[in-house]
C-alpha positions as CSV (number, residue, x, y, z in Angstrom):
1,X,54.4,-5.1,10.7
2,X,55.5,-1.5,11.7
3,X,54.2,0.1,14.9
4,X,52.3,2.4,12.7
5,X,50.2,-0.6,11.2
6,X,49.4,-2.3,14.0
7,X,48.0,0.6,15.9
8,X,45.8,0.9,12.5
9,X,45.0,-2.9,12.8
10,X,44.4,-2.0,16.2
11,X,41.7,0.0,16.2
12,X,40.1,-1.0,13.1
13,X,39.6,-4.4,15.4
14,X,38.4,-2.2,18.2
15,X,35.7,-0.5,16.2
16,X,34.5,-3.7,15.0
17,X,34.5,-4.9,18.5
18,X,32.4,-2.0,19.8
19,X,30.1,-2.4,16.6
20,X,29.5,-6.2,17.6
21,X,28.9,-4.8,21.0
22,X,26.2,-2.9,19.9
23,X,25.0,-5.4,18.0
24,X,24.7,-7.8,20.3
25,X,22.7,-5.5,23.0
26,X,19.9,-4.6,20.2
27,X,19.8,-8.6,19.2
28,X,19.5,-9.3,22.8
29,X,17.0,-6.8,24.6
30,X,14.5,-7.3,21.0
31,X,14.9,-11.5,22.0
32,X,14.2,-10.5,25.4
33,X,11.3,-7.6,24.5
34,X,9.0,-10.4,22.7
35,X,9.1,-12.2,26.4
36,X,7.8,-8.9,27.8
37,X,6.3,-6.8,24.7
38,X,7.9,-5.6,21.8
39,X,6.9,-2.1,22.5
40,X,9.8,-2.6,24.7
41,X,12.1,-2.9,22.7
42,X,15.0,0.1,23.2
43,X,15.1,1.1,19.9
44,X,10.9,1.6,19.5
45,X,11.2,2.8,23.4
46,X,13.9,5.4,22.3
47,X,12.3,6.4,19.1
48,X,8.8,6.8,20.7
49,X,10.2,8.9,23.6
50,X,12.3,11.2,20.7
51,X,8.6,11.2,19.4
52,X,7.0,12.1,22.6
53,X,9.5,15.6,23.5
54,X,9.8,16.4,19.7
55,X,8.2,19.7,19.4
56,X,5.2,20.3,17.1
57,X,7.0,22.4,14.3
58,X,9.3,19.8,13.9
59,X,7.1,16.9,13.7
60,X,5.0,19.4,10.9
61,X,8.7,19.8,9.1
62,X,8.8,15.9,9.2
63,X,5.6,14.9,8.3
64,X,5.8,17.5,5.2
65,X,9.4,16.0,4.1
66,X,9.2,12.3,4.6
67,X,5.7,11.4,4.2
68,X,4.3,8.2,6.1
69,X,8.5,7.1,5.9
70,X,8.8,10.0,9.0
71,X,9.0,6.8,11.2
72,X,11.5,4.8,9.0
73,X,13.9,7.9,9.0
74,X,13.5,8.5,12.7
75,X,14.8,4.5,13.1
76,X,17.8,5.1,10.9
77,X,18.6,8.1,12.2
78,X,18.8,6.0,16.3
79,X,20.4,3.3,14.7
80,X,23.5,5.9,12.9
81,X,23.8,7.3,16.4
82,X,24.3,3.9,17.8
83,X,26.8,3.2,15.4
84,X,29.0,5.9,15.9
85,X,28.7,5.5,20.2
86,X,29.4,1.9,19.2
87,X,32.6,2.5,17.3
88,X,33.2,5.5,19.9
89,X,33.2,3.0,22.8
90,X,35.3,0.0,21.3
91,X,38.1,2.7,20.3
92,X,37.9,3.7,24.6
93,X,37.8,0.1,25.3
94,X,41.9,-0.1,24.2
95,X,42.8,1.7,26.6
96,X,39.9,1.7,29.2
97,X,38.1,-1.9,28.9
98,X,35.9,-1.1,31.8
99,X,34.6,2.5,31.0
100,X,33.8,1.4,27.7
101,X,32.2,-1.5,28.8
102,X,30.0,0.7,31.8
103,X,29.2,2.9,28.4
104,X,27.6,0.1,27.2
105,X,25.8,-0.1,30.4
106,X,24.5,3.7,30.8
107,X,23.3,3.3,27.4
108,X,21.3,0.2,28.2
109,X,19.6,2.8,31.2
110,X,18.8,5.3,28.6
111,X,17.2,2.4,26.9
112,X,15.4,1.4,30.2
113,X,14.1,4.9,31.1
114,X,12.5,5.6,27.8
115,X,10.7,2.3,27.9
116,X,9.4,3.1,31.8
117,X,8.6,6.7,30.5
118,X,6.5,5.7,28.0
119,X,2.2,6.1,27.8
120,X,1.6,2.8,27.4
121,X,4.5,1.5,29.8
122,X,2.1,-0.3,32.9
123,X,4.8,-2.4,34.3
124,X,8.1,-2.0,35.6
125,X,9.7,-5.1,33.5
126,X,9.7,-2.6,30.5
127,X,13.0,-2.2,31.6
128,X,14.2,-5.6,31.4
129,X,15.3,-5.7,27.4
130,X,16.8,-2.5,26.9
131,X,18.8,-3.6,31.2
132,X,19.4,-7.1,29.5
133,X,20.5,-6.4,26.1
134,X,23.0,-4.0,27.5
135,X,24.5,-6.1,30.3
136,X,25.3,-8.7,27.6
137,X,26.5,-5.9,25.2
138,X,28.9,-4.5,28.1
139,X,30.3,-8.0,28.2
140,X,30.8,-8.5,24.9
141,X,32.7,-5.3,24.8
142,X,34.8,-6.2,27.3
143,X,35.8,-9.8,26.4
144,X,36.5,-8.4,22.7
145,X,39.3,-5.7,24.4
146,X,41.0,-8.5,25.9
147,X,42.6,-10.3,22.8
148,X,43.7,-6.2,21.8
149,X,44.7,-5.2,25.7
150,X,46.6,-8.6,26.0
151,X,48.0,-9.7,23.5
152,X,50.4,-12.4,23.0
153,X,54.0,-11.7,24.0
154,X,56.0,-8.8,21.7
155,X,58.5,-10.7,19.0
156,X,62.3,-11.1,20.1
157,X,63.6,-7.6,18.9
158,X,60.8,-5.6,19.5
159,X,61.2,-2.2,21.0
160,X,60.4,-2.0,24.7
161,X,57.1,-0.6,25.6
162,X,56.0,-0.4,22.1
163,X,53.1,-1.4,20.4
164,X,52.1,-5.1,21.2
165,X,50.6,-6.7,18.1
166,X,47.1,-8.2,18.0
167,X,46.6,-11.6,18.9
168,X,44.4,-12.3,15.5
169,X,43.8,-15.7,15.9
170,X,41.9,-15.3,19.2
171,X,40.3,-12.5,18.3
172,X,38.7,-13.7,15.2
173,X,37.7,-16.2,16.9
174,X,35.8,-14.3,19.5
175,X,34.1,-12.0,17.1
176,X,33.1,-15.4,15.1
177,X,31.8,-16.6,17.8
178,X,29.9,-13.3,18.9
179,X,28.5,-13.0,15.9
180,X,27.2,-16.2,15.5
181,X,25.4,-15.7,19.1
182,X,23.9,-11.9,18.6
183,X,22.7,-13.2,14.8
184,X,21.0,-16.5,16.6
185,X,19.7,-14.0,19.0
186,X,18.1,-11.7,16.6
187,X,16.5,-14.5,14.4
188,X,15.2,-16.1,17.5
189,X,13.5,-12.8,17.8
190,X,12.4,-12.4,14.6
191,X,11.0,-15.8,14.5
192,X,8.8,-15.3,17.7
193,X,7.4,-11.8,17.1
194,X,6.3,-13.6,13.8
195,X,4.4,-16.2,15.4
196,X,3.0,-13.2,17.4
197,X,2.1,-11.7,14.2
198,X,0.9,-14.6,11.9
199,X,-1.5,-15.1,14.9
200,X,-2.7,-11.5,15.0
201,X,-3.2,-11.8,10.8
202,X,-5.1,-15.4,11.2
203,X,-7.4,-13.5,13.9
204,X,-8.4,-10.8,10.8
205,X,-8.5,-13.5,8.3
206,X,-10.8,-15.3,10.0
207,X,-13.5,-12.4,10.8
208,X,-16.6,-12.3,8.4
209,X,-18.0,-8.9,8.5
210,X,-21.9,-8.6,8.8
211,X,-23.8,-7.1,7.4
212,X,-24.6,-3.4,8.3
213,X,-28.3,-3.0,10.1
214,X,-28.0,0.6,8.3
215,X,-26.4,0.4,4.9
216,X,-24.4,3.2,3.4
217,X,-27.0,5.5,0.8
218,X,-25.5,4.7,-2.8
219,X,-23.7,7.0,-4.0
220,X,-25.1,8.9,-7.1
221,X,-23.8,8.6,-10.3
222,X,-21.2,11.4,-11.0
223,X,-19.7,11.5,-7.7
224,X,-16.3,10.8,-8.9
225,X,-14.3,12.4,-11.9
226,X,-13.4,10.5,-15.1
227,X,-10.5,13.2,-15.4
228,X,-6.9,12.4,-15.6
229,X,-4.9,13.0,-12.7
230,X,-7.8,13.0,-10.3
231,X,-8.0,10.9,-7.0
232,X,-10.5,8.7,-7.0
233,X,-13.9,9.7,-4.9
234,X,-13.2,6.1,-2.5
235,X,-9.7,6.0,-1.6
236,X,-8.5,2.5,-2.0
237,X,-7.4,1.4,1.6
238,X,-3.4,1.1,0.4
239,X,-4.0,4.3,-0.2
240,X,-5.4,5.7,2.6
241,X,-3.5,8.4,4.1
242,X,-1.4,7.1,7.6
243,X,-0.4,9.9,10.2
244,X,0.7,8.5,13.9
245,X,3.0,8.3,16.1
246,X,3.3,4.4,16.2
247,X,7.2,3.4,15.3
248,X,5.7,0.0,15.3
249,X,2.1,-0.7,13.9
250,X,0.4,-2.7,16.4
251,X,-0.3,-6.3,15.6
252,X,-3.6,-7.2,18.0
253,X,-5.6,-10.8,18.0
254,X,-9.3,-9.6,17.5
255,X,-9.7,-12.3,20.2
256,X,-8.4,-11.7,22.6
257,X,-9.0,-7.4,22.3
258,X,-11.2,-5.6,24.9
259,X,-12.7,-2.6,25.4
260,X,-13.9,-0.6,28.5
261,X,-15.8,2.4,29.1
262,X,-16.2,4.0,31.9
263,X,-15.9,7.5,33.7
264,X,-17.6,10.7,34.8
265,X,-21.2,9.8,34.6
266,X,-21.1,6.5,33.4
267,X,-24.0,5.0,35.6
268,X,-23.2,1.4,33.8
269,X,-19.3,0.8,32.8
270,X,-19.1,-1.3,29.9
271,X,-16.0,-3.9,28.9
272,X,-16.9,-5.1,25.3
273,X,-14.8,-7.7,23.3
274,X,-14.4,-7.7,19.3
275,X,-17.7,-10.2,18.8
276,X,-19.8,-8.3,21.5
277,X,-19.6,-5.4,18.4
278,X,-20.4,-7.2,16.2
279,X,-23.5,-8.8,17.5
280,X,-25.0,-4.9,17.7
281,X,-26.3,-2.8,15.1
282,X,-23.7,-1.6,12.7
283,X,-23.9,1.3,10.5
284,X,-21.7,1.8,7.2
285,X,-20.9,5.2,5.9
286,X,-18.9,6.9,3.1
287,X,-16.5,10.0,5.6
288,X,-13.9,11.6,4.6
289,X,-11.0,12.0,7.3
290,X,-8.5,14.6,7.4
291,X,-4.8,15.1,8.9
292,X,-4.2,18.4,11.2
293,X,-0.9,17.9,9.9
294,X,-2.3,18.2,6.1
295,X,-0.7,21.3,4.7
296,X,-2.7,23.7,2.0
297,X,-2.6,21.5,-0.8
298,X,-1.6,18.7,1.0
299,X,-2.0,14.6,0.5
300,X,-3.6,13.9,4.1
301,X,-7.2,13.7,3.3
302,X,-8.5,10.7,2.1
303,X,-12.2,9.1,2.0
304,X,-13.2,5.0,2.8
305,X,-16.2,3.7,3.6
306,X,-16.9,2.9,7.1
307,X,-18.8,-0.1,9.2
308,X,-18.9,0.0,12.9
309,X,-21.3,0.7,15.9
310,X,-22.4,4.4,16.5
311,X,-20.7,5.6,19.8
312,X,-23.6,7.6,20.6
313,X,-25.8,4.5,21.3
314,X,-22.5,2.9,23.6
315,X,-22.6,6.1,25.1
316,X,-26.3,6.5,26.2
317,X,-26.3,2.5,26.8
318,X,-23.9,3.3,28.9
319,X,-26.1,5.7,30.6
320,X,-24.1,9.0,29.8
321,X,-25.7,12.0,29.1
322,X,-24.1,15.0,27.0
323,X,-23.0,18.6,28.8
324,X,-26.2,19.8,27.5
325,X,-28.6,17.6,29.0
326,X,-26.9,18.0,32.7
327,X,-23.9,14.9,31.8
328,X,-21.2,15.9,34.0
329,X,-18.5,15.2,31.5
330,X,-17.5,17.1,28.0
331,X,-14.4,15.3,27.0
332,X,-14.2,12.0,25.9
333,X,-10.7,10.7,26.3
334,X,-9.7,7.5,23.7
335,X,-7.0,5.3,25.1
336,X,-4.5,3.4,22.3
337,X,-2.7,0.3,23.0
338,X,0.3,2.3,22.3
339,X,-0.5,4.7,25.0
340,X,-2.0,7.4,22.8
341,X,-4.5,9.7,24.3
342,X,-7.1,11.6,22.1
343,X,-9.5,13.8,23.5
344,X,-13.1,14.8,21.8
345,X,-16.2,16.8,23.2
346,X,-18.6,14.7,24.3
347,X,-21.4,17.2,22.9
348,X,-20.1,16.6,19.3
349,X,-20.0,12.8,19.5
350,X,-23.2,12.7,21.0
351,X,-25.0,15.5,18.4
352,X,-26.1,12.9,15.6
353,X,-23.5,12.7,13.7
354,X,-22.1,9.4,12.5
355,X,-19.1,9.2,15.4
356,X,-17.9,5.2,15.8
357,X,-16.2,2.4,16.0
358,X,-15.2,1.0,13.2
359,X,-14.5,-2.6,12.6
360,X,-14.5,-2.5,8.7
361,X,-12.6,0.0,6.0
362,X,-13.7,-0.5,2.5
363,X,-15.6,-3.6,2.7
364,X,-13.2,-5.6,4.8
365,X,-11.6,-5.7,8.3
366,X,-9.7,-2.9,9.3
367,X,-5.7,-2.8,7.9
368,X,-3.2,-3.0,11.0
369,X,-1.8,0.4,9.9
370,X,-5.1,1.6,10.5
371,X,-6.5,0.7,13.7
372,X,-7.1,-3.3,13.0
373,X,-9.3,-4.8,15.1
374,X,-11.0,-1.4,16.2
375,X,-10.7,2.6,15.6
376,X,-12.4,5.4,16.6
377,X,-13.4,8.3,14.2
378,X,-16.1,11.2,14.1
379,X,-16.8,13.0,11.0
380,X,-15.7,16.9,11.3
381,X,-13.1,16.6,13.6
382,X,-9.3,16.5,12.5
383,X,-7.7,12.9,13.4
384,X,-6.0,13.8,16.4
385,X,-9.7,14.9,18.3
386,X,-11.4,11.8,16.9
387,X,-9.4,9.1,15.3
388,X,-8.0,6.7,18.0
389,X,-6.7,3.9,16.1
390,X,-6.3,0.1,18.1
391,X,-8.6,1.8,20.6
392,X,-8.8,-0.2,24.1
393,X,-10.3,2.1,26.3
394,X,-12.4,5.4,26.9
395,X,-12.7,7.2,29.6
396,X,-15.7,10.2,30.2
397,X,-13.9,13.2,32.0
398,X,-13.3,16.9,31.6
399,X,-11.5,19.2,29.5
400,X,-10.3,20.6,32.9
401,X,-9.3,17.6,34.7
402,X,-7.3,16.2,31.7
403,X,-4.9,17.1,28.3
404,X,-4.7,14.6,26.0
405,X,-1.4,13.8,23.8
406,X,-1.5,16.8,21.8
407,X,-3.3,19.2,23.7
408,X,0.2,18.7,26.2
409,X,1.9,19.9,23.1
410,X,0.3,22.9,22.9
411,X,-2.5,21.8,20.3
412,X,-6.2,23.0,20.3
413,X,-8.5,21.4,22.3
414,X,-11.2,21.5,19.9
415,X,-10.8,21.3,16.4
416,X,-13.3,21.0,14.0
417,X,-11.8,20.4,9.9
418,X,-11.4,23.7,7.9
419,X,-13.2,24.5,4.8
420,X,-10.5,23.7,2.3
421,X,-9.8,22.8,-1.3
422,X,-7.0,21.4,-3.5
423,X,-5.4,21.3,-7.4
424,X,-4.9,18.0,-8.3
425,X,-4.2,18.4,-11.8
426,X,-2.4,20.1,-13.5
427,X,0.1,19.1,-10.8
428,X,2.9,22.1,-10.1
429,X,5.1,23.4,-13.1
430,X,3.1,21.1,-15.7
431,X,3.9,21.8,-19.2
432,X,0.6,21.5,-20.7
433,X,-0.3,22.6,-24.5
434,X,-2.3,25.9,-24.9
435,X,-6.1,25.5,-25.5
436,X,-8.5,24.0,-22.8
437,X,-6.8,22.5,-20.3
438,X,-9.5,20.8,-17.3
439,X,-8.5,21.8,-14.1
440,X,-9.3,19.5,-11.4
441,X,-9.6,18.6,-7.9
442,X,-11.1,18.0,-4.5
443,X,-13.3,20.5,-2.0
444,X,-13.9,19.2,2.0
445,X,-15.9,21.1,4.6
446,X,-16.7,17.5,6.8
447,X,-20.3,17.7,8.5
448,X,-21.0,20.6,6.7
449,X,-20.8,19.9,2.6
450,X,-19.4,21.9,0.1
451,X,-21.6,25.2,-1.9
452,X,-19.4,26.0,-5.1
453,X,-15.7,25.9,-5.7
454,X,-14.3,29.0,-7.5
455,X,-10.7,29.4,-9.6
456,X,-8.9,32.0,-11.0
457,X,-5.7,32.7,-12.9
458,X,-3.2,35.2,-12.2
459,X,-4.8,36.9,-9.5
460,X,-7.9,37.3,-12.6
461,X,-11.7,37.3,-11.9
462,X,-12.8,33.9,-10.2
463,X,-15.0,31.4,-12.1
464,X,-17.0,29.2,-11.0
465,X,-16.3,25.2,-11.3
466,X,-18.1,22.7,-12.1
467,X,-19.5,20.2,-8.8
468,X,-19.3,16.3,-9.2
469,X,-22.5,15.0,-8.0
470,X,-22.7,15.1,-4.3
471,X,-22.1,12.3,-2.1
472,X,-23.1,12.5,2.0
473,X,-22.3,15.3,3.8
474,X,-19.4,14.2,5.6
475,X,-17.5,13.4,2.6
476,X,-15.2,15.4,0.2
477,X,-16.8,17.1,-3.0
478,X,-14.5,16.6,-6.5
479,X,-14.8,19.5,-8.8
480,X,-13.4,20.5,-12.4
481,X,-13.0,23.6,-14.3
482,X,-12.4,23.9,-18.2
483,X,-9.4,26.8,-18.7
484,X,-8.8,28.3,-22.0
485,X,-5.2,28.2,-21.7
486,X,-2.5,30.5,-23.2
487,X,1.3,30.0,-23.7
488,X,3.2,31.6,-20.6
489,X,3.8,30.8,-17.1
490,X,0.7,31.1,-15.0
491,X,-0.7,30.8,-11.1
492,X,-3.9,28.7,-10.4
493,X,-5.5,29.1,-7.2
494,X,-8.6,27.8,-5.9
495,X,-11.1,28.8,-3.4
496,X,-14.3,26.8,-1.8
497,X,-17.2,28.0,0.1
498,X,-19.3,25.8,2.4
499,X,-22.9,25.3,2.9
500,X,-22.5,27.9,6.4
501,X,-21.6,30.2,3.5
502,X,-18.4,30.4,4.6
503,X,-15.4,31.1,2.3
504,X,-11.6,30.0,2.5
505,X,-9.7,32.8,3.8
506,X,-6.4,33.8,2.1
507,X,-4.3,34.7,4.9
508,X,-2.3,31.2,5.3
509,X,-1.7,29.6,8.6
510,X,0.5,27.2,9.5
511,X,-0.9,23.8,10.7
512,X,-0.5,24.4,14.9
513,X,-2.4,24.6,16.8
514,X,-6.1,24.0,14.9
515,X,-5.1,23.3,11.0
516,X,-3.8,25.1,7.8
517,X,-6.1,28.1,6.2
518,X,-5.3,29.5,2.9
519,X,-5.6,28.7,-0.6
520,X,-4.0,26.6,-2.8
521,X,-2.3,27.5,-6.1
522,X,0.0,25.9,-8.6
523,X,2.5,27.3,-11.0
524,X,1.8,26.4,-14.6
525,X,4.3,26.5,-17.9
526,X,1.7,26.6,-20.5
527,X,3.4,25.7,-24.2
């Protein structure tokens, strides 16, 4: 083989060296993170702390591009990275075994770091997969080199100090062998986080909700339009919109889950388990939840019905009192298993309102993706004031003393939902026939309810729509509106006005740091 092919050979077999490297550290520290917790694992410990020191517009940018697949893309992206340091370090290790191999190792502390830096880190053995999957990646690296530093003897005739060939046999061998290990490694893992989770789903399959002491009201007829193209009034819990920072859902045994309360004025701290709620009162209401994230127009509002136990009644049990009857605390700080922090007055949970925790979504046990066994959520605030999801603690303090998760990133403290309303049909640069065309779509003003909803066309008089029946206040209103429709490109907008009398501004804001204003429109091709 000419000296110009085996230097290709060469470090083709190097890359795939450093590539099994790399392999072999993520195999390795995930086998190792389901001894410890798979939170711990480098590539969710990486991702979350890329999560954690991403700023708010670009988490906005991603939530608008990619949807609920933000986290999936995030993964990929840490994963290419780590494909191209891999391939970057087995190329280094031809000529510099060791430094290649202590790349391995500085990666592995990256790993380590994040992990110990993250929320919901509460031990130091958080390091120990990302420490341990990148010792044995470093040695991998370094045994792989060998076969491509030291190769067998150059052939009779070969020119002095040239290019050495590769010893093939042996190192085919090795990378056999290594990839036989990391593989066994990583099904190993696989295998026991799936006994971790087939436990956590047998723990929901097995819970029998009861009955609710205080029954949703029925919801009148009418409440939901039969038009095409428009959502339906209960969104079906697949459905349901998802907006977190979680790069893995949580998988929690309702058994062995736990709850404590305690703080600032707590005369009696409480630690509740999963059947301890459901011995108590529970109420079941239709809400409607909305994203901060949700753009004018946007997909991240969705409505379920509820069961859980109202907070107020843990709260006062609990002996706290609200700012306004002398309670000496007015946040009330949510804890997540995955070390999320959401903050929400302690007035507005404690008002009347229909603030809880939820056990049931739609007349079964809570999805994983959604806060399975337990979630937090009060009607009127957006999610990241009120919706904890796989809640384990909650702690009575002060606005002063504390900043939650996003309040650290420069989001409102307090953030009640904005009046706002959306076209869901036609859908943007629809080709509908001339004549009457029914516009339709949704109006929310949470804790508030919804007046009249108005539309026009091309910046036209506005006319009035026509209201579905009206569920509970805390829920979205559907509205429709029949347009006489002429050939030509048109703009639809839409305005709503709440029961305060209040009506959607025009001027648009961006989402940071309280939620979107504006109105919605769509650009129609009528034929």
């Amino acid at each position: 083989m000419s000296t110009r092919g085996s230097t290709a050979l060469k470090g083709a077999a190097a890359a795939l060296g450093g590539l099994l490297a790399g392999y072999t550290a993520l195999t390795v520290a995930e086998l190792v993170s389901v001894a410890v917790r798979p939170e711990a694992g480098p590539v969710t410990a990486v991702g979350g702390a890329v999560i954690d020191r991403t700023p708010a517009a670009v988490k906005d940018w991603a939530i608008r591009e990619f949807g609920t697949a933000d986290k999936l893309v995030l993964q990929l992206g840490i994963l290419a990275l780590l494909t191209v340091f891999a391939v970057a370090l087995g190329l280094l290790a031809l000529r510099r075994r060791r430094t290649a191999a202590a790349g391995v190792l500085v990666f592995g502390v990256v790993g380590a770091l994040a992990a110990a830096g993250r929320p919901d880190s509460a031990s130091p053995t958080d390091t120990v997969p990302s420490l341990v999957g990148a010792l044995a990646g470093a040695v991998v690296l370094y045994a792989l080199a060998g076969p491509l530093t030291a190769a067998a003897p150059a052939p009779e005739g070969a020119a002095a100090g040239g290019s050495r060939p590769v010893d093939r046999r042996r190192f085919l061998l090795a990378t056999a062998g290594v990839a036989a290990a990391a593989t066994g490694a990583g099904l190993a893992g696989r295998r026991l986080n799936a006994t971790t989770v087939a436990g956590a789903e047998a723990s929901r399959a097995a819970i029998r909700l009861p009955a609710p002491a205080s029954p949703a009201p029925e919801l009148p007829r009418g409440v939901g339009l039969r038009v095409p193209g428009a959502v339906p009034f209960t969104t079906p819990s697949g459905d349901f919109y998802r907006v977190d920072t979680a790069l893995t859902v949580p998988r929690l045994d309702a058994g062995r889950w736990r709850l404590r309360l305690h703080g600032k004025g707590v005369e009696r701290p409480l630690t509740l388990d999963f059947q301890d709620l459901l011995r108590r009162d529970l109420i079941e209401r239709d809400i409607t939840m909305t994203c901060v994230s949700n753009e004018v127009g946007g997909p991240y509002v969705s409505t379920a019905r509820w069961l859980g136990v109202r907070l107020k009644d843990l709260l006062e049990e609990a002996g706290v009192r609200p700012p306004s009857r002398g309670g000496p605390a007015d946040q009330l700080v949510a804890r997540s298993t995955d070390g999320m922090t959401i903050g929400s007055p302690v007035e507005t949970v404690m008002d009347g309102r229909d603030a809880m925790l939820a056990v049931g979504m739609n007349g079964e046990p809570l999805p994983f993706d959604h806060g399975f066994p337990v979630r937090m959520l009060v009607p009127g605030l957006y999610g990241y004031v009120s919706a904890c999801k796989w809640i384990e603690d909650i702690e009575l303090t002060t606005f002063a003393d504390y900043d939650p998760y996003w309040v650290e990133r420069d989001w409102a403290r307090e953030a009640p939902i904005k009046t706002q309303s959306r076209i869901d049909t036609p859908k943007p640069f629809a080709s509908p026939a001339a004549g009457t065309v029914v516009v339709a779509g949704v109006a929310w003003a949470q804790h508030k309810g919804i007046e009249r909803v108005e539309l026009r066309v091309d910046d036209g008089p506005w006319q009035q729509a026509r209201l579905a029946a009206e569920g509970p206040l805390d829920t979205w209103r559907q509205w429709s509106w029949e347009w006489p429709a002429t050939a030509g490109s048109h703009t639809l907008q839409v305005r709503a006005t709440d029961r305060t009398g209040y009506t959607q501004t025009a001027k648009r804001t961006r989402t940071v740091p309280d939620g979107a204003s504006g109105r919605h429109s769509v650009v129609v091709n009528v034929t």
